[in-house]
N, C-alpha and C positions, 0 to 999 in steps of 0.2 A: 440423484435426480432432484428437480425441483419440488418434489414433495416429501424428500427425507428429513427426518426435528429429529435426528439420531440426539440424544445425550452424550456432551462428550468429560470425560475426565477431565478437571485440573490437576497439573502436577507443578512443583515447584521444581523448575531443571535451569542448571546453568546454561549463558546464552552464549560462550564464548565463539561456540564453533555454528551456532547461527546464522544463515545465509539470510542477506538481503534478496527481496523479490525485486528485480532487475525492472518488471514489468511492472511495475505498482503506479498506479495512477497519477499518484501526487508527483512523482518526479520524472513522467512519462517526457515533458516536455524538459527538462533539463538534460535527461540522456540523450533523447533527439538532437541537440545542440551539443551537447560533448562529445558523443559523436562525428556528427561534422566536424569540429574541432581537431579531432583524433584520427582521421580518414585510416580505413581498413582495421581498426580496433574497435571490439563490443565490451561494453561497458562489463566488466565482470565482476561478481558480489563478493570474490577471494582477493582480484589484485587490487581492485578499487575500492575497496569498503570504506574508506576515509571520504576517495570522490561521493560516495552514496551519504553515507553520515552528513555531508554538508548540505546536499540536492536534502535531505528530508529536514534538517535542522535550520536551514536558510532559504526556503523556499520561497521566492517573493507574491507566490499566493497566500499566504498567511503571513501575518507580522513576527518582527523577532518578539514583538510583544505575548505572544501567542505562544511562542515557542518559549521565553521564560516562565510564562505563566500554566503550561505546561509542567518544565520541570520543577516549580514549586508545587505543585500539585503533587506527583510523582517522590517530594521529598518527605512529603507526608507517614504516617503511620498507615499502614497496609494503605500501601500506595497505589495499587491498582486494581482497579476494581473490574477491569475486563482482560480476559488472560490474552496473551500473545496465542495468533493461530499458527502451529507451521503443522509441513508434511511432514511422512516419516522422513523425508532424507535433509532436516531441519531448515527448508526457505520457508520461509514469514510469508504467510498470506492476510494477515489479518495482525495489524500492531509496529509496524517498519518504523513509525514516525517516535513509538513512546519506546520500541527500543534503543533507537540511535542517541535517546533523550538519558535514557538508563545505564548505556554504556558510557554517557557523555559524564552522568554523574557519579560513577564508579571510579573514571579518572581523574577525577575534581577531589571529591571526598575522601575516596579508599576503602568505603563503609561494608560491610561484607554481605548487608542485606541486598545490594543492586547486583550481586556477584548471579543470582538467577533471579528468572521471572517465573510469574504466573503463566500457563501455556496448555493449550490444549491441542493435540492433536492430531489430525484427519487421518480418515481410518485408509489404510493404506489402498492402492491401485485405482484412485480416482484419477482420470483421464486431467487433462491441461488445462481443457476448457469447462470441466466441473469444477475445477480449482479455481480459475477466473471467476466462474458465476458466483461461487462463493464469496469470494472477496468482493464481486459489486454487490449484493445482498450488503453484506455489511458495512461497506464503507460509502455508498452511494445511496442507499435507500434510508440511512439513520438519517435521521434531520438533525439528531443533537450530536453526530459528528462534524467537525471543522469543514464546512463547504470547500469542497473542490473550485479551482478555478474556473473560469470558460474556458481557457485554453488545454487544460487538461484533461477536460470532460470531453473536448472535442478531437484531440489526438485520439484517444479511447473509443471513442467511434468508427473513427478511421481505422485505427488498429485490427479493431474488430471486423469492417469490410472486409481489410485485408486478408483478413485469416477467414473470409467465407462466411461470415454471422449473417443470417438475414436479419432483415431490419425490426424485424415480429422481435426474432430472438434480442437484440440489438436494446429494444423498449421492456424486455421481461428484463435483464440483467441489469437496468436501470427503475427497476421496481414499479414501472411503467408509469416513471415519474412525468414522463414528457411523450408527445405522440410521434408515430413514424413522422410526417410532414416535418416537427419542430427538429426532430434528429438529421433530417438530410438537408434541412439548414445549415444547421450547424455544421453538417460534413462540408457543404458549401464554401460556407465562411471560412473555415481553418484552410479549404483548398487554396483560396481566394488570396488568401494571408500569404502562404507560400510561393 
């Protein structure tokens, strides 16, 4: 619930068999389009993990400058300072972007400290959409995370219609950074766009 500060363990575990979050905001809108692209195929985090690696490493809402400066960051001495979140059945809720960056320098270098990550987590039988809120808590309400695009803020909106959010709910999962009015805007304009 939105009032659990559970403490959670880090553990250092290998990320091999780590699933991409398919849903993760930042490449919301590149699988929307790979999709159409693909007609009657969903983007999946086992057959496509390369397609995903590139949506979170070339995403043209942040530069590739961003994304190098990223992984020099990352190449540092204890290189991350906020652990990878997944579920127990290992998809990434929280970290998709710094590990496609860790994978990307595991097969660059061969160094055997990128062989796992820092990671915490979630305590098992949380529901889809506790999962979700989670992940906008963290990735949408930090300010000193890499701003999300407009267009991916607002598929995410939409998404969220989709699946029955009301729009109260809609403004808590964006840390009520913006008000209902500014958000059905935005549902507006993405409509509009389409």
């Amino acid at each position: 619930n939105d009032d659990d500060e559970t403490w959670l363990t880090v553990y250092d575990l290998p990320h091999e068999k780590f699933l991409y979050n398919v849903d993760n905001t930042r490449i919301l809108a590149a699988r929307e389009q790979w999709e159409a692209q693909h007609p009657g195929s969903e983007l999946d985090p086992v057959e496509n993990r390369d397609v995903i690696e590139s949506f979170l490493k070339e995403n043209p809402t942040y530069s590739k400058t961003r994304t190098d400066e990223l992984a020099e960051n990352l190449k540092k001495p204890h290189y991350m300072k906020d652990p990878i979140l997944i579920d127990e059945y290992g998809v990434v809720w929280n970290g998709n972007r710094r590990l496609a960056i860790v994978r990307m320098l595991l097969e660059e270098t061969t160094e055997d400290r990128f062989e796992k990550v820092p990671c915490c987590i979630l305590r098992p039988g949380l529901t889809l959409q506790e999962k979700k809120r989670i992940e906008s808590r963290l990735q949408v309400e930090k300010t000193f995370r890499e701003e999300y695009g407009t267009i991916e803020l607002r598929l995410q909106i939409r998404k969220w219609r989709r699946e029955g959010e009301t729009w109260e709910q809609i403004a808590k999962n964006f840390g009520d950074r913006w008000s209902v009015a500014v958000l059905k805007t935005n549902l507006e304009e993405i409509n509009f766009v389409d």
